[in-house]
C-alpha positions as CSV (number, residue, x, y, z in Angstrom):
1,X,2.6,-4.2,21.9
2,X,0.7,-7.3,21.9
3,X,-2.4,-5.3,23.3
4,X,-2.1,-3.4,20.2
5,X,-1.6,-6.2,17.7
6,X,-4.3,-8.8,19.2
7,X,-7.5,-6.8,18.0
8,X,-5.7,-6.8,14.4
9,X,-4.1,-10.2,14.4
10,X,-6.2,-11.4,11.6
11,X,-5.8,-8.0,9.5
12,X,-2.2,-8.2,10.1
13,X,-2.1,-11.6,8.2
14,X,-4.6,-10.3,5.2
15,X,-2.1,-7.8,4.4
16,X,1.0,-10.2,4.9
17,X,-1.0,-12.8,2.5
18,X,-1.8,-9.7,0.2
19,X,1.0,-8.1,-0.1
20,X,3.3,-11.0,-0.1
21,X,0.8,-12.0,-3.3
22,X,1.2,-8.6,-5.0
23,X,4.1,-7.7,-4.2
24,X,6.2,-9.5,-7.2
25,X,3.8,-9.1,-9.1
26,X,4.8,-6.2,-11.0
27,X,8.5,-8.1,-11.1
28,X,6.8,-10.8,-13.0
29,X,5.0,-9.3,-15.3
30,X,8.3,-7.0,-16.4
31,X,9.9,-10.1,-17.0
32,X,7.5,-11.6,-19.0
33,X,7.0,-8.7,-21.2
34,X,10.5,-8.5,-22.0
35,X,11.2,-12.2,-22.6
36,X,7.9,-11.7,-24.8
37,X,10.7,-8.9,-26.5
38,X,8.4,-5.9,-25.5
39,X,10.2,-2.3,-26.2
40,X,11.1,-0.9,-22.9
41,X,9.4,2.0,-23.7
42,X,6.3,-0.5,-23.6
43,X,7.5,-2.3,-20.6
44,X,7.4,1.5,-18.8
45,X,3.9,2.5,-20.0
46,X,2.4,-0.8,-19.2
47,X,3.9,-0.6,-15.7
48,X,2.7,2.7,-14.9
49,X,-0.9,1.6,-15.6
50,X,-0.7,-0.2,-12.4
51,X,0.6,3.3,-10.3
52,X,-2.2,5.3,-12.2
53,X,-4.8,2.7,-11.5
54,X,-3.5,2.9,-7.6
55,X,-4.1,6.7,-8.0
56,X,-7.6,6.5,-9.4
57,X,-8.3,4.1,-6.5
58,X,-7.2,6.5,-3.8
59,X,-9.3,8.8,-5.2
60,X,-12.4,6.8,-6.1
61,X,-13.0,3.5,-4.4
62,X,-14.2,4.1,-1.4
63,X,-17.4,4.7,-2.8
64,X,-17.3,1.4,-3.4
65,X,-16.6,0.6,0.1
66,X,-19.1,3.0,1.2
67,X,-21.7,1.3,-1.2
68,X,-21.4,-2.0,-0.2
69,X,-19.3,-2.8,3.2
70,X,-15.6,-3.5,4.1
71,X,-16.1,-7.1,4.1
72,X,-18.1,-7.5,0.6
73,X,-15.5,-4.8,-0.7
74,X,-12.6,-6.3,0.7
75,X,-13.5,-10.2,-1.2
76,X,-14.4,-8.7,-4.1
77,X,-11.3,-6.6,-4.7
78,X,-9.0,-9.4,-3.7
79,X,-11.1,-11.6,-6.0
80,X,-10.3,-9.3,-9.3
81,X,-7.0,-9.4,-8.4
82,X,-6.4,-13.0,-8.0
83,X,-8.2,-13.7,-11.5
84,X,-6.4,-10.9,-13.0
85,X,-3.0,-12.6,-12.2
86,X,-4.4,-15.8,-13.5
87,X,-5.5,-13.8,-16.9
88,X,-2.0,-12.8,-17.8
89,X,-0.7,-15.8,-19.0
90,X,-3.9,-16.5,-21.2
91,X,-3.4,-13.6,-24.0
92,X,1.1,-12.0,-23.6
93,X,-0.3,-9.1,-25.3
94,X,1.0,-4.5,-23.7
95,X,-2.8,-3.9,-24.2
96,X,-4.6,-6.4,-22.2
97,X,-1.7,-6.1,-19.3
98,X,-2.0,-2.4,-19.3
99,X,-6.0,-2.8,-18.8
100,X,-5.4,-5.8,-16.3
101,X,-2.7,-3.4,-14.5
102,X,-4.7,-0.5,-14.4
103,X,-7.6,-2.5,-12.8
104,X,-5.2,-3.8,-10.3
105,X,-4.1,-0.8,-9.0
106,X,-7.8,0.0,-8.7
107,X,-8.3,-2.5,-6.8
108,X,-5.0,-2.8,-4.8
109,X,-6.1,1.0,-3.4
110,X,-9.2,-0.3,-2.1
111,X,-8.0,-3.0,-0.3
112,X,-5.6,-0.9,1.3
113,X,-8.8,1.8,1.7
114,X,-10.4,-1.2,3.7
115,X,-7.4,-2.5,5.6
116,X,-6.4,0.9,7.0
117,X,-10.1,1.7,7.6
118,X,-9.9,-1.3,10.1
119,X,-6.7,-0.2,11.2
120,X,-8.0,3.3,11.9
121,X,-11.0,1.8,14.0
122,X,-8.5,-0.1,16.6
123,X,-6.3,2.7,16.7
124,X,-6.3,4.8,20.0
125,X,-4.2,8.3,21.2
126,X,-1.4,5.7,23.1
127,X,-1.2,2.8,20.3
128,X,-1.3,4.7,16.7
129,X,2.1,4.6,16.4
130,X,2.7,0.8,17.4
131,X,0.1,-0.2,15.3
132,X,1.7,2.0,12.2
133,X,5.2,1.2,12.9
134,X,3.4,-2.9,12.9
135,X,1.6,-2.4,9.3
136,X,4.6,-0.9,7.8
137,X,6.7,-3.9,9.1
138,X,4.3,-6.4,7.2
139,X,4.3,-4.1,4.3
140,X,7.9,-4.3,3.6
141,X,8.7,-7.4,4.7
142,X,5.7,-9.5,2.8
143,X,6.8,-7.3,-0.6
144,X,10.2,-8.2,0.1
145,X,9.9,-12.1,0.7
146,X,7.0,-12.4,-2.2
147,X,9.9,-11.5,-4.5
148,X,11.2,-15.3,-4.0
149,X,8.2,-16.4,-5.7
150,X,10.4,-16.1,-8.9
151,X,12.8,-18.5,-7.6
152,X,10.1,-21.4,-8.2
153,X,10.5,-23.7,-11.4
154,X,8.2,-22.5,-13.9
155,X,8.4,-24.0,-17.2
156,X,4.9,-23.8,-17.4
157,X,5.0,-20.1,-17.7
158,X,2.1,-20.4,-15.7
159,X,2.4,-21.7,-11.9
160,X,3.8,-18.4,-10.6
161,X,1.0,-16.8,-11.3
162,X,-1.0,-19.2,-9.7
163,X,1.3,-19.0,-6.8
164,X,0.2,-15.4,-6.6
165,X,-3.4,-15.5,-7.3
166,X,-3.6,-18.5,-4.6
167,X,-2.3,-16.1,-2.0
168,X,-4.1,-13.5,-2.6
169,X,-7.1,-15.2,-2.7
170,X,-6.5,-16.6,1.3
171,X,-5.7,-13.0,2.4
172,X,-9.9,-12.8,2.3
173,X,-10.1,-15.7,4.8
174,X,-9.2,-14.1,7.8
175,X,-11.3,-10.8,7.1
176,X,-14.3,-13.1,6.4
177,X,-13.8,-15.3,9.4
178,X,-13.4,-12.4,11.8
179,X,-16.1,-11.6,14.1
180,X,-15.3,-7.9,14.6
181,X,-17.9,-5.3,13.5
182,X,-17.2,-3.2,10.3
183,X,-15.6,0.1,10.9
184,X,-16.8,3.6,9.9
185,X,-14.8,4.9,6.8
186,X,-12.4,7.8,7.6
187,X,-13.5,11.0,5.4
188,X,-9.8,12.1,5.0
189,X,-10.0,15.4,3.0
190,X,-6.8,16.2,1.4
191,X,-5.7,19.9,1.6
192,X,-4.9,21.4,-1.6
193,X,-1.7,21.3,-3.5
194,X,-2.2,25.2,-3.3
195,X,-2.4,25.3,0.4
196,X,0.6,22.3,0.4
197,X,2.5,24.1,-1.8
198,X,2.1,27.5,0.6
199,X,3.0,25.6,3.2
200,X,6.2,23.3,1.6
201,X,7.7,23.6,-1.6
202,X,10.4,21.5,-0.6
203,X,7.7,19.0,0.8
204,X,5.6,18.6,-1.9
205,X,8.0,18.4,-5.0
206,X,10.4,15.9,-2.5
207,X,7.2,13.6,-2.8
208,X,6.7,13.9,-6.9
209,X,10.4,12.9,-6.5
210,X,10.0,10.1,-4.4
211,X,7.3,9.1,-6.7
212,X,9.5,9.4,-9.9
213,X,12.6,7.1,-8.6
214,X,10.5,4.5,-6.4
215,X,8.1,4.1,-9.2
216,X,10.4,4.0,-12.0
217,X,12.6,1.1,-9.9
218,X,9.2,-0.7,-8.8
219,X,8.3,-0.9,-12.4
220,X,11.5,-1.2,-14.2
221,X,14.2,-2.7,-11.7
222,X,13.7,-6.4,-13.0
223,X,14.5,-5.0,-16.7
224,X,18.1,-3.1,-15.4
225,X,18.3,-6.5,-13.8
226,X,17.9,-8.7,-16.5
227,X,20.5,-6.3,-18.5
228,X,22.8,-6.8,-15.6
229,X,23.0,-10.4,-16.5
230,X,21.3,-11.6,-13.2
231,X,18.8,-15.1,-13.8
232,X,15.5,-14.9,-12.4
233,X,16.6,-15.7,-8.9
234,X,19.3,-13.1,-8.6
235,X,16.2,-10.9,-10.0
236,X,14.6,-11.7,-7.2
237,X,17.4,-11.3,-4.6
238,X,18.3,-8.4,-6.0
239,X,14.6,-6.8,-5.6
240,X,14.2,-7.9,-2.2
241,X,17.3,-6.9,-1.3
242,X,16.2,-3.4,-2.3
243,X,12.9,-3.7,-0.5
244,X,14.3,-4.9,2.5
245,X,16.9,-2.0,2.3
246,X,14.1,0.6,2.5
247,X,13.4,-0.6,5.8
248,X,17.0,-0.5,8.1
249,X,18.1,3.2,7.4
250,X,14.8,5.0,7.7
251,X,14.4,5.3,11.4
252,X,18.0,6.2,12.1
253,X,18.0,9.0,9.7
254,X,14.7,9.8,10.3
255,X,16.0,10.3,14.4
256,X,18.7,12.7,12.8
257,X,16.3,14.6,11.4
258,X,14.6,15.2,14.6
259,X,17.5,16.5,16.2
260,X,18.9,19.1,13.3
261,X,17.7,21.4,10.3
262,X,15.4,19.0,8.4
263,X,15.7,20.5,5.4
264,X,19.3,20.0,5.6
265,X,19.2,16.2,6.2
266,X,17.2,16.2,2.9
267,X,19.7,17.7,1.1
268,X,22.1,14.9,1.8
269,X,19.6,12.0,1.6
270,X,19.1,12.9,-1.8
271,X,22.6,13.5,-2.3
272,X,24.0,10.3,-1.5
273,X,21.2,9.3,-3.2
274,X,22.5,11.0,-6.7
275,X,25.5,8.9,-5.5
276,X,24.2,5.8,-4.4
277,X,22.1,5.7,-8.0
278,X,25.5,6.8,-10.2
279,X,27.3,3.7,-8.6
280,X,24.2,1.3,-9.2
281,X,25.6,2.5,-12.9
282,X,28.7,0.7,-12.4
283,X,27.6,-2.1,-9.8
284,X,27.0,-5.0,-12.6
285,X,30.8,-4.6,-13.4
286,X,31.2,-5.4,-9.7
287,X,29.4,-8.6,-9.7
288,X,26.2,-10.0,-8.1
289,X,27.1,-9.1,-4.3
290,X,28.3,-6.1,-4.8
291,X,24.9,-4.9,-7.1
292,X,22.7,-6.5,-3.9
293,X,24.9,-4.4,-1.5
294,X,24.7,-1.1,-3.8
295,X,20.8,-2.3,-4.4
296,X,20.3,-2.2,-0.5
297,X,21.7,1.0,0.3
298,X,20.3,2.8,-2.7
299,X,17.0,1.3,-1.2
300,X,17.7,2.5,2.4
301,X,18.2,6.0,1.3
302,X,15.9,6.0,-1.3
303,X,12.6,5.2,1.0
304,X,13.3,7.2,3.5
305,X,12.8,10.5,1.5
306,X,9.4,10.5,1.3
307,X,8.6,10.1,5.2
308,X,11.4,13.1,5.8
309,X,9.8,15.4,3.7
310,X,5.8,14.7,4.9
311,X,7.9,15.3,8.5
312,X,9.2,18.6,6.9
313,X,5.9,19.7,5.8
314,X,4.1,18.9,9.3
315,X,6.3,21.6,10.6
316,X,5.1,24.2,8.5
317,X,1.2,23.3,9.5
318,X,-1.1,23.4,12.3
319,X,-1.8,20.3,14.3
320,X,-5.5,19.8,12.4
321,X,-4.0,20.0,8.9
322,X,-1.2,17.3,8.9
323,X,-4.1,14.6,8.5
324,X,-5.1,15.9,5.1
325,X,-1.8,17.2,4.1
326,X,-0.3,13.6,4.3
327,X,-3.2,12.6,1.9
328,X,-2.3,15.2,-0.5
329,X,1.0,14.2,-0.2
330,X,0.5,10.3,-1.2
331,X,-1.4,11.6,-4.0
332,X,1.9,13.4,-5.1
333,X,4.1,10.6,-4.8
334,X,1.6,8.7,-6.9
335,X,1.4,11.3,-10.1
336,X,5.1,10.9,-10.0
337,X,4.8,6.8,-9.5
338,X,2.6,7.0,-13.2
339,X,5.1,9.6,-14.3
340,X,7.8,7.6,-13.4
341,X,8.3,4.3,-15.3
342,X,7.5,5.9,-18.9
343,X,10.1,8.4,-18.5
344,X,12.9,6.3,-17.8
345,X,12.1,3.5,-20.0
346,X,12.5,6.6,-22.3
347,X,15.8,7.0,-21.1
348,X,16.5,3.2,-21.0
349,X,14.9,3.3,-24.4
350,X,18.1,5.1,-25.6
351,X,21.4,4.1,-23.4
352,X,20.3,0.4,-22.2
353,X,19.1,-1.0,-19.0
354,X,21.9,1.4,-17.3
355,X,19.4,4.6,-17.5
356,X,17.1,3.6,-15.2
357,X,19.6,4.7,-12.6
358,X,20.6,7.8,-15.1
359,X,17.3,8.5,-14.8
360,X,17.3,8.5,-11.0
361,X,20.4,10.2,-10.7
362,X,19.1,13.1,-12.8
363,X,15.6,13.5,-11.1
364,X,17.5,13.5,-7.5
365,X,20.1,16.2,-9.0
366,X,17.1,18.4,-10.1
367,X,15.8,17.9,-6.4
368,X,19.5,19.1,-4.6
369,X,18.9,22.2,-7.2
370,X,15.1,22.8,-5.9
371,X,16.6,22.5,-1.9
372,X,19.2,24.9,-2.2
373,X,16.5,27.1,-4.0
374,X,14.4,26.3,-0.6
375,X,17.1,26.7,1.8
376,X,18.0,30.5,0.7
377,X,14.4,31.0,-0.1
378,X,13.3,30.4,3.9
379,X,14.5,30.0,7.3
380,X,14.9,26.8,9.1
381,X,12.4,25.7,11.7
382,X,13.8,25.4,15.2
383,X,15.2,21.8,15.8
384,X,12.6,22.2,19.2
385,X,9.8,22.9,17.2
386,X,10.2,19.9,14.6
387,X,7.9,17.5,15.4
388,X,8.7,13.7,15.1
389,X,9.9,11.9,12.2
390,X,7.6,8.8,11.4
391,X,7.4,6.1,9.0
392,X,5.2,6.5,6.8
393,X,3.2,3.8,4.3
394,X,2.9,5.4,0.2
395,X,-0.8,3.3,0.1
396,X,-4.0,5.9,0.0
397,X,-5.1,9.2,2.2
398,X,-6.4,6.7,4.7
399,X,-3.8,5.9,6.5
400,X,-2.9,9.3,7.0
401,X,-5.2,9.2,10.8
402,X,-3.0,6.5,11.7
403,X,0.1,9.2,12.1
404,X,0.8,10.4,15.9
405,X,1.7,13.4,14.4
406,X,-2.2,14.7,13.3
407,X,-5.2,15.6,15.0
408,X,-6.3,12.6,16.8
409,X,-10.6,13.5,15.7
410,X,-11.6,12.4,12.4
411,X,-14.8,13.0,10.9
412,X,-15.7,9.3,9.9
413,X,-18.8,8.3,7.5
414,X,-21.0,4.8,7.5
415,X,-20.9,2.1,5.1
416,X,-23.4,0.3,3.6
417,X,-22.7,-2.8,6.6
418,X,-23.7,0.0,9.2
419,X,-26.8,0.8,7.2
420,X,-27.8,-2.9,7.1
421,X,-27.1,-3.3,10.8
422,X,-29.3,-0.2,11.6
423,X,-32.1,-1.4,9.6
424,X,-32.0,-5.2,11.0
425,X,-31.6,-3.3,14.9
426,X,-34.8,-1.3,14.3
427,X,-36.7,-4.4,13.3
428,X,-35.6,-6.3,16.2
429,X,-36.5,-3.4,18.8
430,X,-39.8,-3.4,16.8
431,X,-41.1,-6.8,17.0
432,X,-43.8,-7.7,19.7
433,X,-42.4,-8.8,22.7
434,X,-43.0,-12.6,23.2
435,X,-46.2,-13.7,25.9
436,X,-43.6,-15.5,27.6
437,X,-40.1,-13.7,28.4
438,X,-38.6,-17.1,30.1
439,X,-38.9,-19.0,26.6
440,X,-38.1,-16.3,24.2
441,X,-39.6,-16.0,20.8
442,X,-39.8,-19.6,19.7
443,X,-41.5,-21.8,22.0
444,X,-40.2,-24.9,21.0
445,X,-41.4,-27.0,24.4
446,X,-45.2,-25.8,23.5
447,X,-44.5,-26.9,19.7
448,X,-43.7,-30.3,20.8
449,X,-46.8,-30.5,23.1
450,X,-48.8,-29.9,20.7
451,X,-47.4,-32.2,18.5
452,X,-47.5,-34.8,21.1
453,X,-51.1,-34.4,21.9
454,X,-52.3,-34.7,17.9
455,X,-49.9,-37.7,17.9
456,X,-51.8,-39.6,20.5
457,X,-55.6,-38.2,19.6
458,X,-56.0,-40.7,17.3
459,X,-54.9,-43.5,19.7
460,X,-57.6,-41.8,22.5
461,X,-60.1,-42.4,19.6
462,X,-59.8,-45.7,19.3
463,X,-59.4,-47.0,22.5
């Protein structure tokens, strides 16, 4: 393992620093909106300008990473973002946020565009998996400890967004200081939803699914929160607590999967997840530990539905189209991550901070409806011929080379760095070569002869 994480050490600490910045973000700004007495139904839409702005950017910004270099991309994404969280306490206004989410998520997919470029370039056939099952543990766990950010004393209204913007702002260090060359951008072309859907129903609408709950809880968990009763440092307990949840159960159920019908260990993920959402109903009536208990397991199953069903729709494809299937894949757990917030602050909207898990009970109903369908529709594939289950980041299509599971060649393209560095090696390898190879191209020794000798003409002269 350590052969694998060295190269990457200082990546590894952008993205803790990063993510551990951005992570309660979106936590904060839900609880400002609705101590600013927002409408839900506001709270929702301005949230899910964040997940649409994280679409547009899996789609669109690697131009700009193309254009300019990981480097010059990487500092001036992480730049918008730390001035964007120090805009929001300036003007408390839905629009402004909305606009200041949706360029965040812009720019919050091309960092992750540049960090799993990098990630891509130190990956090899024996340490892809290491180094995924590495990025997803900083991932989770920065998101998860960020949340405590809330537990500061702010009367200010202001230093936690400072906070935030400070440590964003250092994640750039390490990817400026680092000496390694910039890496060619992966041209991961996403298979069509046609040719997904051919291949996995159950796969692809299992994803819009995913999308729907996790975004609707990322956006609008502080709110059912808040309604619970919980301060702003239960808030934050309570979010991590989720967060951190997501993480224990996936690989044991994903290792269950391996070994039976796949399909049918998705049936009952998402049914105890109907459950596990029905008693977060209930859970304020419990008190505090019992809602971070409920909160943890409704995590745990929760996140691991969306690596189980990218598993079950590698087993309906050929080796060489996993890599763009699990791009067209993110991109469905993203429309439903936009969808997601809006419609259950619609719901919230009408029966109180209770119908955000309403809201996730019913979407994970509809989706025991749509497997059933699926499981009389088609027969199982053979427990043998399953391939592995792996976790799985929800970031942009690039990560998707970084899964064991795809075809190890990717078709890579350079960035404006590799352009420069062309250009600059030409003009070196064109230059003249110097009279004198043992001194190089500056003579310094002659220069200071020279020198020397018009320094002691005039004395000559006048003796």
């Amino acid at each position: 393992m350590r052969a694998a994480v060295t190269p990457v050490l200082a990546l590894l600490l952008a993205v803790i620093l990063l993510t551990a910045g951005s992570g309660p973000l979106g936590t904060v700004v839900s609880v400002r909106l609705e101590a600013a007495e927002a409408s839900t139904l506001v709270i929702g839409l301005v949230m899910a300008a964040y997940f649409l702005g994280l679409t547009l950017g899996s789609l669109l910004s690697f131009r700009v990473v193309k254009a300019v270099g990981h480097v010059r991309a990487f500092a001036a994404f992480a730049a918008v973002m730390a001035v964007g969280a120090l805009a929001y306490p300036i003007l408390v206004d839905p629009l402004p946020w909305s606009l200041n989410r949706l360029i965040q998520g812009f720019c919050m997919a091309g960092l992750f565009v540049c960090i799993e470029s990098w990630l891509n370039d130190s990956a090899t056939a024996e340490n892809r998996g290491t180094l995924l099952a590495i990025y997803m543990t900083c991932l989770y766990f920065a998101q998860g400890a960020g949340q405590f950010v809330l537990n500061v004393p702010d009367p200010s209204g202001y230093l936690i967004f400072v906070l935030v913007a400070i440590t964003m702002t250092l994640a750039v260090v390490p990817v400026a200081m680092s000496p390694r060359a910039p890496p060619m951008l992966p041209n991961v072309v996403s298979l069509s939803f046609r040719r997904l859907w051919e291949a996995s129903p159950l796969g692809i609408f299992g994803c819009l699914s995913s999308g729907l709950i996790l975004g609707a809880f990322y956006g609008l968990g502080p709110i059912y929160a808040s309604g619970a009763g919980l301060d702003l440092s239960q808030t934050a307990t309570f979010m991590s607590a989720v967060i951190f949840g997501g993480v224990l159960l996936q690989w044991p159920l994903g290792r269950i999967s391996d070994l039976y019908d796949r399909r049918l260990v998705i049936v009952w993920v998402i049914v105890a997840l109907t459950v596990a959402s029905l008693a977060m109903i209930g859970a304020p009536a419990l008190g505090f530990p019992a809602m971070v208990a409920l909160g943890a397991l409704f995590g745990g199953i929760g996140f691991v539905a969306y690596p189980l069903c990218v598993a079950h729709t590698n087993d309906h494809l050929a080796r060489e189209e996993r890599v763009g299937a699990s791009g067209g894949l993110v991109l469905a757990y993203s429309v439903g991550a936009t969808a997601g917030p809006p419609l259950a602050a619609g719901v919230m909207q009408g029966i109180g901070p209770a119908g955000l898990f309403v809201f996730c009970a019913g979407v994970a109903g509809l989706s025991i409806v749509f497997c059933v369908w699926r499981l009389r529709a088609r027969g199982p594939v053979p427990a043998e011929r399953q391939g592995p289950f792996q976790t799985l980041p929800r970031t942009t299509p690039i990560a998707a080379p970084l899964d064991p599971r795809g075809e190890e060649a990717v078709e890579t393209v350079p960035t404006f760095s590799h352009t420069i560095a062309a250009f600059a090696a030409d003009a070196l390898a064109a230059r003249p070569e110097p009279a004198d190879p043992d001194q190089g191209e500056l003579d310094f020794a002659a220069h200071g002869e020279d020198e020397s000798r018009r320094e002691d003409a005039p004395a000559a002269a006048g003796s």
